[in-house]
N, C-alpha and C positions, 0 to 999 in steps of 0.2 A: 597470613593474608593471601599469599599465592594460592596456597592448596586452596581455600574459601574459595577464591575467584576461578580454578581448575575447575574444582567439584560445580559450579553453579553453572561454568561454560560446558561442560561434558552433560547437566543435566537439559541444561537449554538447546545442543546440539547445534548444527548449520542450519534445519529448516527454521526451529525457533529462532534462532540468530534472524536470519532476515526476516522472519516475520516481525520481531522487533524493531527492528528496520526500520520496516515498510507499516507498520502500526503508526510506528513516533512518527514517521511523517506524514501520512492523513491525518491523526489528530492536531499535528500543530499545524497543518495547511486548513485544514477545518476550523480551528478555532482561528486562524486569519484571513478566513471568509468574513466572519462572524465578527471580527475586532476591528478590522482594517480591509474591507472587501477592496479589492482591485478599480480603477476607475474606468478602463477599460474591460467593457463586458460584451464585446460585441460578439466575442465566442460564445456568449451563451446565451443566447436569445431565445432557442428553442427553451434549453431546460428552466428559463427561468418563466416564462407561460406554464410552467407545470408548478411550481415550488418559489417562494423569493431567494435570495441569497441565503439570508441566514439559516431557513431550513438547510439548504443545501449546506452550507458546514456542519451543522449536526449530524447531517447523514453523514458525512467526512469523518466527524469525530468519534461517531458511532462504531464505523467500520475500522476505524483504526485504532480502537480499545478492545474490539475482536479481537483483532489480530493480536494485540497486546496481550490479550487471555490468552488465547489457541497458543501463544508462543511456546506456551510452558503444558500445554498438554501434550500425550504421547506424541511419536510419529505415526500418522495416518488417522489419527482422530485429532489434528490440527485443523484439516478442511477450511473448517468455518473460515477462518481467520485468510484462508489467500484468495477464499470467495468473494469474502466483502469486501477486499482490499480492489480484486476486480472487478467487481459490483460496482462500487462505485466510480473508478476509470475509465469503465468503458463506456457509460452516458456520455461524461466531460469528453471525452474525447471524440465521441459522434458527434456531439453538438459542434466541437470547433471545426471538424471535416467537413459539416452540411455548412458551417457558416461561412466558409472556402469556397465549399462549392458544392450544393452548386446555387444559394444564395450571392456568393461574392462579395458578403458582408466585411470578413477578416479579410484581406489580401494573404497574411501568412498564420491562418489559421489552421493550414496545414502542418507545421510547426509544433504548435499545442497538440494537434491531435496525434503526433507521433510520439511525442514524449508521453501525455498521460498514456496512449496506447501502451507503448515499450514499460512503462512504468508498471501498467496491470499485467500486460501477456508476462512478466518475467512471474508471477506468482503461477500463472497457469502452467508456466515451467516446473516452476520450483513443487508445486503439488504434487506430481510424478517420482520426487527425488527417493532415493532410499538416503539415510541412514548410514554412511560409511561404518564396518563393525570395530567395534572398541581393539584401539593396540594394546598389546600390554607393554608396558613400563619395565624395561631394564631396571634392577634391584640397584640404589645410590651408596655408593661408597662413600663411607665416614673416615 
């Protein structure tokens, strides 16, 4: 069972690793748009004049089943997967910054908009990453 879980974490790597991450949780924040939207939405007034709620989880869900594929593709043919994940963070979070300020809709919409922000820019990080190369493994005494 270890080796299985070894071989599937060495196939899946650190970029896959977080993309998986960051996949499961836009899909599960996406599908609790869409199950149980927030009652407070006063951060999102701009995007939702473009889209209702519930699209917007889909697009959530969307981009976090990308990433949930790209996990498991190579390094550097992952892309997709930290694009959509910033794709869609970076709207949510300009909405809650304009709705700060300079509408003055949120008092601490500036809040939301640093988390979803830090939340997407960490993929614009991680896109860049290489790949630490494979150690080899000391031979185990029996």
């Amino acid at each position: 069972m270890r080796a299985a879980a070894r071989r599937l974490g060495k196939q899946l790597g650190r970029r896959g690793a977080l993309l998986t991450m960051k996949g499961t949780i836009a899909t599960l924040y996406g599908y609790g748009q869409i199950a149980q939207p927030a009652r407070d939405q006063r951060g999102l007034c701009l995007l939702l004049k473009a889209m209702p709620l519930d699209a917007w989880g889909g697009v959530w869900m969307a981009a976090g089943l990308t990433a949930l594929v790209c996990a498991w593709l190579p390094p550097r043919r992952d892309w997709p997967g930290f694009l959509a994940v910033w794709g869609i963070t970076a709207p949510w979070s300009m909405s809650y910054l304009v709705a700060w300020w300079p509408l003055g809709e949120h008092p601490r919409g500036w809040v939301a908009a640093l988390i979803f922000g830090a939340f997407g820019a960490v993929c614009l990080v991680a896109i860049g990453w290489e790949e630490p190369p494979a150690r080899s493994e000391p031979p185990r005494e029996t």
